[in-house]
matplotlib code that plots the C-alpha trace (Angstrom):
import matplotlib.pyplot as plt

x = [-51.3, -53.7, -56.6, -59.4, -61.9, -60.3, -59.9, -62.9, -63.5, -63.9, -64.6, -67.5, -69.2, -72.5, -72.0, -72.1, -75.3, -77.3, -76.1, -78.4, -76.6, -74.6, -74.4, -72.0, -75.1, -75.3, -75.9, -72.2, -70.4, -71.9, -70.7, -66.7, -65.7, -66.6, -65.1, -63.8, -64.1, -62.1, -62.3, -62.9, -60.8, -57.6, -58.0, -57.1, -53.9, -53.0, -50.3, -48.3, -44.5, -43.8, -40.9, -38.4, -39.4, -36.0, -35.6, -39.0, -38.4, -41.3, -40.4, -40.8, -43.7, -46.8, -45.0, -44.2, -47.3, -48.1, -51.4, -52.8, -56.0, -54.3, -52.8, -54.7, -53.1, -49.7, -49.4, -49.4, -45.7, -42.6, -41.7, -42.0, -45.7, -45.6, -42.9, -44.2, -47.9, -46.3, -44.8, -47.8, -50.1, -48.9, -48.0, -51.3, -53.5, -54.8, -56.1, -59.8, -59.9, -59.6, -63.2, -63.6, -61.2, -63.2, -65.3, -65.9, -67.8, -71.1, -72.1, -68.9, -70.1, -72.0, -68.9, -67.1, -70.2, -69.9, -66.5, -66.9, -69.3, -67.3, -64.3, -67.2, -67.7, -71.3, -70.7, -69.9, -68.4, -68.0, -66.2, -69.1, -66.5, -63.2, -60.6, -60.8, -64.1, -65.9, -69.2, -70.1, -73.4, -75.9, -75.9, -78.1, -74.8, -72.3, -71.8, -68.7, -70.1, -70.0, -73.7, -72.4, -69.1, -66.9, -68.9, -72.5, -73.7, -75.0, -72.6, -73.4, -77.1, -75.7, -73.5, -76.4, -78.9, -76.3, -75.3, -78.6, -79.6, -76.7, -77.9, -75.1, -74.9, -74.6, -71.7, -71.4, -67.8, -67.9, -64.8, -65.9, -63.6, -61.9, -62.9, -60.4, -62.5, -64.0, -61.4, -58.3, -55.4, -51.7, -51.6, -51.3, -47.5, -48.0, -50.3, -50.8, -52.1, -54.0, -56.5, -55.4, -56.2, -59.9, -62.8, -64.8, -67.3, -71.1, -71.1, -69.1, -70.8, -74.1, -72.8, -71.0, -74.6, -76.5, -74.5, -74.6, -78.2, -78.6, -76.9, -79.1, -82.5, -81.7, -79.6, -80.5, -77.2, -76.6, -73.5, -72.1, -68.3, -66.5, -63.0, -60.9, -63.3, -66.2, -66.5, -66.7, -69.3, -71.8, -70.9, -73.0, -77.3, -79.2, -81.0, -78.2, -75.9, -74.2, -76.2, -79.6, -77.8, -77.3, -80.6, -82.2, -80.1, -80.9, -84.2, -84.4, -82.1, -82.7, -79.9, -77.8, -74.3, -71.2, -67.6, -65.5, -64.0, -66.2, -64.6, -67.1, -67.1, -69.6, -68.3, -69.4, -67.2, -63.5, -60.9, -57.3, -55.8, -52.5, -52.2, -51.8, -53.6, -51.5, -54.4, -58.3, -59.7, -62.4, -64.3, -65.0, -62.6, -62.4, -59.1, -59.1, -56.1, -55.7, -55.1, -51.3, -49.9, -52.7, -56.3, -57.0, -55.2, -51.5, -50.8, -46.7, -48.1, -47.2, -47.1, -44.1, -46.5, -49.3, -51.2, -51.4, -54.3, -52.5, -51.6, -55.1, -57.1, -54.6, -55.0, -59.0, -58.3, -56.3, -58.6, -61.9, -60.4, -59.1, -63.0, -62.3, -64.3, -62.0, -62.8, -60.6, -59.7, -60.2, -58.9, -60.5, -58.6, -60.2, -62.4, -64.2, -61.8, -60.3, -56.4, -56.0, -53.3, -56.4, -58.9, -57.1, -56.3, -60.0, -61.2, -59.0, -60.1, -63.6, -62.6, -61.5, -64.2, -67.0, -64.8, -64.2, -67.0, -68.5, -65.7, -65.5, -69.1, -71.6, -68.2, -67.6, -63.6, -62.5, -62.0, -59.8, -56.6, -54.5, -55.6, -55.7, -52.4, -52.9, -50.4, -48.1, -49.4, -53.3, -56.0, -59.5, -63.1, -66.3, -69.4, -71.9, -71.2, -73.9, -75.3, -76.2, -73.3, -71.4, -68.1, -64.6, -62.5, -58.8, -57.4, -53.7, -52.1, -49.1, -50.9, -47.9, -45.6, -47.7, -49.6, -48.8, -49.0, -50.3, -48.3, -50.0, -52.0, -53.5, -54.4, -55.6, -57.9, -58.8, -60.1, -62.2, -64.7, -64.1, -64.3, -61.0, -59.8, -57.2, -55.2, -52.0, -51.1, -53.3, -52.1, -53.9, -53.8, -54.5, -56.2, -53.9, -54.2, -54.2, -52.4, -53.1, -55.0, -56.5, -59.2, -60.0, -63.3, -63.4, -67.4, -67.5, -69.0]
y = [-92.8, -93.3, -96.2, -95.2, -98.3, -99.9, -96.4, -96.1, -94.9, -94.2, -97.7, -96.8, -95.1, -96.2, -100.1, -101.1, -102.8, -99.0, -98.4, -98.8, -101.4, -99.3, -101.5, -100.5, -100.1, -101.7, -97.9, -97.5, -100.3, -100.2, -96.5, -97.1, -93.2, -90.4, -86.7, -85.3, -80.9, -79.7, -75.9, -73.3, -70.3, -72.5, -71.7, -68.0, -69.0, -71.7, -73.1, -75.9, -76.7, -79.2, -78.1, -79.4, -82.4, -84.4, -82.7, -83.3, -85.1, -87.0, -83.7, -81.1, -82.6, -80.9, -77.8, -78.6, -79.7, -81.1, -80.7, -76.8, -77.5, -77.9, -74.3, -72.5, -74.8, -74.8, -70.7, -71.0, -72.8, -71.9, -72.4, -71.7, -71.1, -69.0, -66.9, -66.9, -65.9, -62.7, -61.8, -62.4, -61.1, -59.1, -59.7, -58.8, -60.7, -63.7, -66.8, -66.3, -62.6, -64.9, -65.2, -61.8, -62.3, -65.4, -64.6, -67.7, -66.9, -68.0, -70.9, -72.4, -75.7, -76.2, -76.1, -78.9, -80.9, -81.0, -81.6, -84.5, -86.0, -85.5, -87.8, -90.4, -89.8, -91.0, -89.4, -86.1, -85.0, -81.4, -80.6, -78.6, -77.6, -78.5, -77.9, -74.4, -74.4, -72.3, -73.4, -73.7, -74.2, -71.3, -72.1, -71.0, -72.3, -69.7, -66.6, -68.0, -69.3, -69.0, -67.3, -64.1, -63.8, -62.8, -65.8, -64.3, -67.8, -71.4, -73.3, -76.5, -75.9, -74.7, -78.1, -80.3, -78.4, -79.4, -82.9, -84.0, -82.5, -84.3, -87.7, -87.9, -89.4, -86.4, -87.0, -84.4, -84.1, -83.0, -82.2, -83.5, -83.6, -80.4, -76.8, -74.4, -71.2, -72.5, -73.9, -73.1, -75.2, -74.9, -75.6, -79.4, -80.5, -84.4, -87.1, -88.0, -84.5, -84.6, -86.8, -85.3, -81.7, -81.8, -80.7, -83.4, -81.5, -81.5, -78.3, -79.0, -82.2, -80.4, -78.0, -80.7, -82.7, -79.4, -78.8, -82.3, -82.8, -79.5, -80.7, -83.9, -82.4, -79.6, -82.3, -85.5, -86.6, -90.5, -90.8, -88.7, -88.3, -87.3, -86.9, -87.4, -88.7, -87.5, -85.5, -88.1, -86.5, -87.2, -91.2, -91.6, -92.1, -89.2, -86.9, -85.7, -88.6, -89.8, -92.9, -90.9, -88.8, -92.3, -93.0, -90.1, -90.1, -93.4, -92.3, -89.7, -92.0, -95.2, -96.5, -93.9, -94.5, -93.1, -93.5, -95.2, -92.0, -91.6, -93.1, -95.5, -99.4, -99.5, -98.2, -98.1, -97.8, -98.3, -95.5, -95.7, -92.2, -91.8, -96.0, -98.4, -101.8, -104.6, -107.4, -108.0, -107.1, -109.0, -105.9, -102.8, -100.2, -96.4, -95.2, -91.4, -88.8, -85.7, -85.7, -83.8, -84.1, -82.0, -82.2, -78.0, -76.4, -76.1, -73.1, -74.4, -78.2, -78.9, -81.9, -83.8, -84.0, -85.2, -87.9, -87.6, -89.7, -92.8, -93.1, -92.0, -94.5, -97.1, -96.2, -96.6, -99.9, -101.4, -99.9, -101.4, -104.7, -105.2, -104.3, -100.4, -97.1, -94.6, -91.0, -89.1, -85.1, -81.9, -78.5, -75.9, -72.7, -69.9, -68.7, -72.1, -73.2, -76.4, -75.9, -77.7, -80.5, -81.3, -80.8, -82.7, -85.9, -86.3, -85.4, -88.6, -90.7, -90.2, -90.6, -94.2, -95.2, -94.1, -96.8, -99.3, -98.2, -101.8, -103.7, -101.4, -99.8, -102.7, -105.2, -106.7, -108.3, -111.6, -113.6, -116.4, -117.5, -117.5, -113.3, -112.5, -110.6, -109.8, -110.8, -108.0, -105.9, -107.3, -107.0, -108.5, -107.9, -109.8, -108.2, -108.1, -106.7, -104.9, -107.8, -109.3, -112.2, -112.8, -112.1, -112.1, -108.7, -108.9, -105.4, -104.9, -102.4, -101.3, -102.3, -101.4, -104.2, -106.6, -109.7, -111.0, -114.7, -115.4, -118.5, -121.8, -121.4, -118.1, -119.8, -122.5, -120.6, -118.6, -121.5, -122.8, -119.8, -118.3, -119.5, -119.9, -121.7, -124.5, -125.0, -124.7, -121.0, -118.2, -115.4, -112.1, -110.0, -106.0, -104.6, -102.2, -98.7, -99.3, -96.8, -96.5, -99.9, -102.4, -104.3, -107.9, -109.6, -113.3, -114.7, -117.2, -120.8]
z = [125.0, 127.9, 127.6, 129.6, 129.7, 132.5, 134.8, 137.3, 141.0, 143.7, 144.3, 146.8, 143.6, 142.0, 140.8, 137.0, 138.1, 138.3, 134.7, 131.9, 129.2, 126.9, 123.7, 120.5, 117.6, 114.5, 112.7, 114.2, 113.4, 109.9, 109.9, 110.3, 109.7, 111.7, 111.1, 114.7, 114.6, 116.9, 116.7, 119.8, 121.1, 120.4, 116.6, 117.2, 118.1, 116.1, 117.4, 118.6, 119.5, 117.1, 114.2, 116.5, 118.8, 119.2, 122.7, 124.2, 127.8, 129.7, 132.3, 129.3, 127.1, 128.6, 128.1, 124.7, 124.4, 120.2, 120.7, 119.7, 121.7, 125.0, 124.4, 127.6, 129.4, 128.2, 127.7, 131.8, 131.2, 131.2, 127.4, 123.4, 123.4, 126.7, 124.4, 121.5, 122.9, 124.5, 121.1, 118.9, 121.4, 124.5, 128.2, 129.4, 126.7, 128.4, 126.7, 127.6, 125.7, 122.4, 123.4, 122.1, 118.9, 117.4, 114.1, 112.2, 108.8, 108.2, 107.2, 107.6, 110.1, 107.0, 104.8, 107.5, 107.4, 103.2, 103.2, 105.8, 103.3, 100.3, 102.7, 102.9, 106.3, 108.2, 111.2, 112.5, 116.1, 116.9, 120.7, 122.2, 125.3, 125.3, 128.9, 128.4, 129.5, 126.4, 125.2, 121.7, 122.0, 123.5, 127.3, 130.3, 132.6, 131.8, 129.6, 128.3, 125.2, 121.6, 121.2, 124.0, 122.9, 120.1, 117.4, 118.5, 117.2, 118.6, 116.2, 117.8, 117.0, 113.3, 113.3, 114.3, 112.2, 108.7, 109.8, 110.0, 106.6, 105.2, 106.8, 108.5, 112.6, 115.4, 118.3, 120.9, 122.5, 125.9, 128.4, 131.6, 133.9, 132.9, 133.1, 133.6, 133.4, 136.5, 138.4, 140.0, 139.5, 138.4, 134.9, 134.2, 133.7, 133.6, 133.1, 137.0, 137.3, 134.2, 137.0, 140.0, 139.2, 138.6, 140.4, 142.1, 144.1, 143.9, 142.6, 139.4, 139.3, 138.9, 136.2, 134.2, 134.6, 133.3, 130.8, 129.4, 130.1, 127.3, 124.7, 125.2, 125.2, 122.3, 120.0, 120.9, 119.8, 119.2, 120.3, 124.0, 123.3, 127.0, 127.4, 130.5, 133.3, 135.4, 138.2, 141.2, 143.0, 140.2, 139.9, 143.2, 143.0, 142.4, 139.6, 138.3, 138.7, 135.3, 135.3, 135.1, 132.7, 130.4, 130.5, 129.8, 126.9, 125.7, 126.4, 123.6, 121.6, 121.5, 119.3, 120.7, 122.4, 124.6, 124.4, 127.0, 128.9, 131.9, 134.8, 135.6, 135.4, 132.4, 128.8, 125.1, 122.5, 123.6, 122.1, 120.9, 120.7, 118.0, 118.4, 116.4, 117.0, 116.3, 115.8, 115.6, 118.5, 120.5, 120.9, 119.0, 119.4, 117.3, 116.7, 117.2, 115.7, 114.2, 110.5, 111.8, 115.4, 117.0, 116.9, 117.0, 114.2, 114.0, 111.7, 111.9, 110.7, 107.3, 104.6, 107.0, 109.8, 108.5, 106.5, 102.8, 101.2, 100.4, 104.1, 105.2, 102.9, 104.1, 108.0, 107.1, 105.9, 109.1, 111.8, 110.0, 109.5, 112.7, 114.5, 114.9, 113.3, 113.0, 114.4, 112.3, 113.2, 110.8, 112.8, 110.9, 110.7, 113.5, 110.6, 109.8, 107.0, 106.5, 105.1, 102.4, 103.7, 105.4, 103.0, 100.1, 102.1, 102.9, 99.7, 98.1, 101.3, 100.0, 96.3, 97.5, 99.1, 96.5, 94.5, 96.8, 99.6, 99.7, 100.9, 104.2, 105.2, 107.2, 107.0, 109.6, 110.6, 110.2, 112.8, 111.9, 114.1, 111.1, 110.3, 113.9, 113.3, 109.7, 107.1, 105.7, 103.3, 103.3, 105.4, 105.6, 105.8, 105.5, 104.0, 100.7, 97.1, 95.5, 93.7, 97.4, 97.6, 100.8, 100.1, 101.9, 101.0, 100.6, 101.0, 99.2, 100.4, 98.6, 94.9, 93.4, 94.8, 92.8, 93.5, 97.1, 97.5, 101.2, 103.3, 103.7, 106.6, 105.5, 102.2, 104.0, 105.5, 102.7, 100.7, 103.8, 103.4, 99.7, 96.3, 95.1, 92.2, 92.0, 94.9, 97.4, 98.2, 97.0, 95.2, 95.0, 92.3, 92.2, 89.0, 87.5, 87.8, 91.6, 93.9, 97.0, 98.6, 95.9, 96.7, 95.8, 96.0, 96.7, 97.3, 99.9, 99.7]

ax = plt.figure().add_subplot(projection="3d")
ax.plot(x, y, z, "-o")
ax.set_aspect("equal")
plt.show()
């Protein structure tokens, strides 16, 4: 998957000097799981090529696209979702008439919002326009929008409006680079294009900058979530530039923050999409994925492709420990509801952590040389029990292997900062009754 932090340009573009400082909050890294909602015309459809990937080629992947959110783009190619569209919907039904065919029932942001809270989630990020250009939000910019088409609703206002009932943190995502309802390209068939075929010019540049500047001043969300890159003719000075857009941003939020997909040589938070991070990074990372192989909802996705909640509870505990949040993905079905290989993985993600919620919320990793690639089967975090003690986590996490006896120099190090009785190797020991990652408290010196 594609890193973005280190992509930026043109090089004759604004300096890192005329940004504001975009700093990682402590609200954030005290937060550690986010619920992603990604949920727009794509959910009519439903659908993704993935029963049978053993034939997907670097030449044939974008139009075999996995993820269902990307489907505007990849019914324009040759191949099983351009077939299968025509089947289910008709040669002459084109992907931007779904606009029409949308009706999610009411109340149901508030429903996703509940059920992010019941995963132990504390913060929520809804796609407010994804690449097919359709606004979820009520915009003065186009008509293409949830509150004048088929929806007849603001649900980003209705999103917003429920998270911050629930106390939860509001992140906006927003596709800048890409609008294909007002652009005209070939349909995207690698990832070189994915950069090349994007609008640049002032014009875009001052309709991405409205449109973001909206969702500022009505939401006042704390963190800006953009995916892809910016237009380039809005990374020069100006009103409308992106770095007057950061700081009228941190203007209304203060603690507020932005991800690291703007194609500029200043970032926030760095992402990982669908990777896994081998060690404890320097800096803090979120790891971003779909609870399946897609993000939008895949109605052909079933138990094979996805996370159950042993899996999910144990991906929590490798991202925190190694300095990440992670940003994890519900696609709610076109009518607002969450399928339940979804909803039942979360619901035992937040089962877990109502348990064992101290040893990853306001932790912070370990950084030790002899955990910097973490031992196999435990992982580490430093934070406070209840009571107010300093304390060094051990997470197990296959409990039912047994007690796992860490090597010398782990031990070593171990004993340096933790009470530990006796001496030589340590052993760890999960309580019984443990299933899916046990947790062992050791308070340090």
């Amino acid at each position: 998957m594609i890193s973005f932090d280190d992509r930026h340009g043109p090089a004759d573009a604004a300096p890192a000097t005329a940004y504001p400082e975009l700093t990682v909050p402590d609200w954030y890294r005290d937060a550690k799981l986010g619920i992603f909602v990604h949920w727009g015309l794509y959910s009519v459809p439903a659908w993704a090529d993935v029963l049978d990937r053993s034939d997907v080629t670097a030449e044939n992947a974008y139009a075999r696209h996995q993820y269902a959110e990307w489907y505007a783009n990849t019914v324009r190619l040759d191949g099983p979702t351009k077939q299968r569209h025509e089947q289910r919907f008709g040669v002459g039904h084109a992907y931007e008439d779904f606009a029409d065919d949308w009706h999610p029932a009411e109340g149901s942001p508030a429903q996703i919002v509940d059920l992010a809270v019941r995963a132990g989630a504390r913060y929520l990020v809804p796609t407010t326009k994804h690449h097919d250009g359709f606004c979820l939000w009520g915009s003065a910019t186009t008509p293409f929008t949830a509150a004048r088409r088929g929806p007849g609703r603001d649900l980003i206002a209705e999103f917003a409006a429920a998270a911050r009932e629930a106390g939860l943190r509001l992140g906006l995502y927003f596709s800048g680079a890409h609008d294909w309802h007002v652009s005209d390209f070939p349909p995207l068939t690698s990832n070189e294009e994915l950069f090349a075929l994007r609008r640049n010019d002032p014009a875009f540049a001052e309709f991405a900058a409205d449109q973001l500047r909206e969702l500022i001043d009505r939401f006042a969300p704390d963190l800006l979530w953009n995916d892809i890159d910016w237009p380039d003719a809005g990374k020069y000075d100006g009103p409308d530039s992106l770095q007057q857009l950061f700081r009228e941003h941190l203007a209304a939020m203060p603690d507020g923050m932005v991800n690291d997909r703007w194609g500029v040589p200043v970032h926030g938070v760095l992402t990982r999409e669908y990777q896994d991070i081998a060690a404890v990074q320097a800096e803090v990372f979120e790891s971003i994925r779909g609870l399946g192989l897609s993000f939008g909802y895949n109605a052909d996705e079933s138990a094979e492709h996805a996370l159950d909640g042993t899996e999910l509870i144990r991906l929590l505990v490798d991202v925190v420990s190694k300095n990440g949040n992670l940003l994890l993905n519900v696609g709610p079905r076109a009518d607002g509801s969450i399928p339940p290989l979804q909803a039942t993985a979360l619901e035992q993600l937040g089962e877990w952590l109502a348990t064992h919620g101290e040893a990853i919320y306001a932790t912070r990793p370990w950084f030790h040389e002899a955990v910097a690639t973490p031992p196999e089967g435990v992982r580490f975090t430093l934070g406070e029990t209840a009571a107010g003690q300093r304390a060094l986590y051990a997470l197990l996490l296959d409990p039912a292997a047994g007690p796992v006896e860490l090597d010398p120099p782990v031990s070593a190090a171990v004993r340096q900062i933790a009470q530990v009785p006796g001496e030589g190797p340590v052993t760890l020991r999960p309580e019984p009754g443990e299933r899916a990652v046990a947790v062992v408290t050791l308070p340090l010196r």
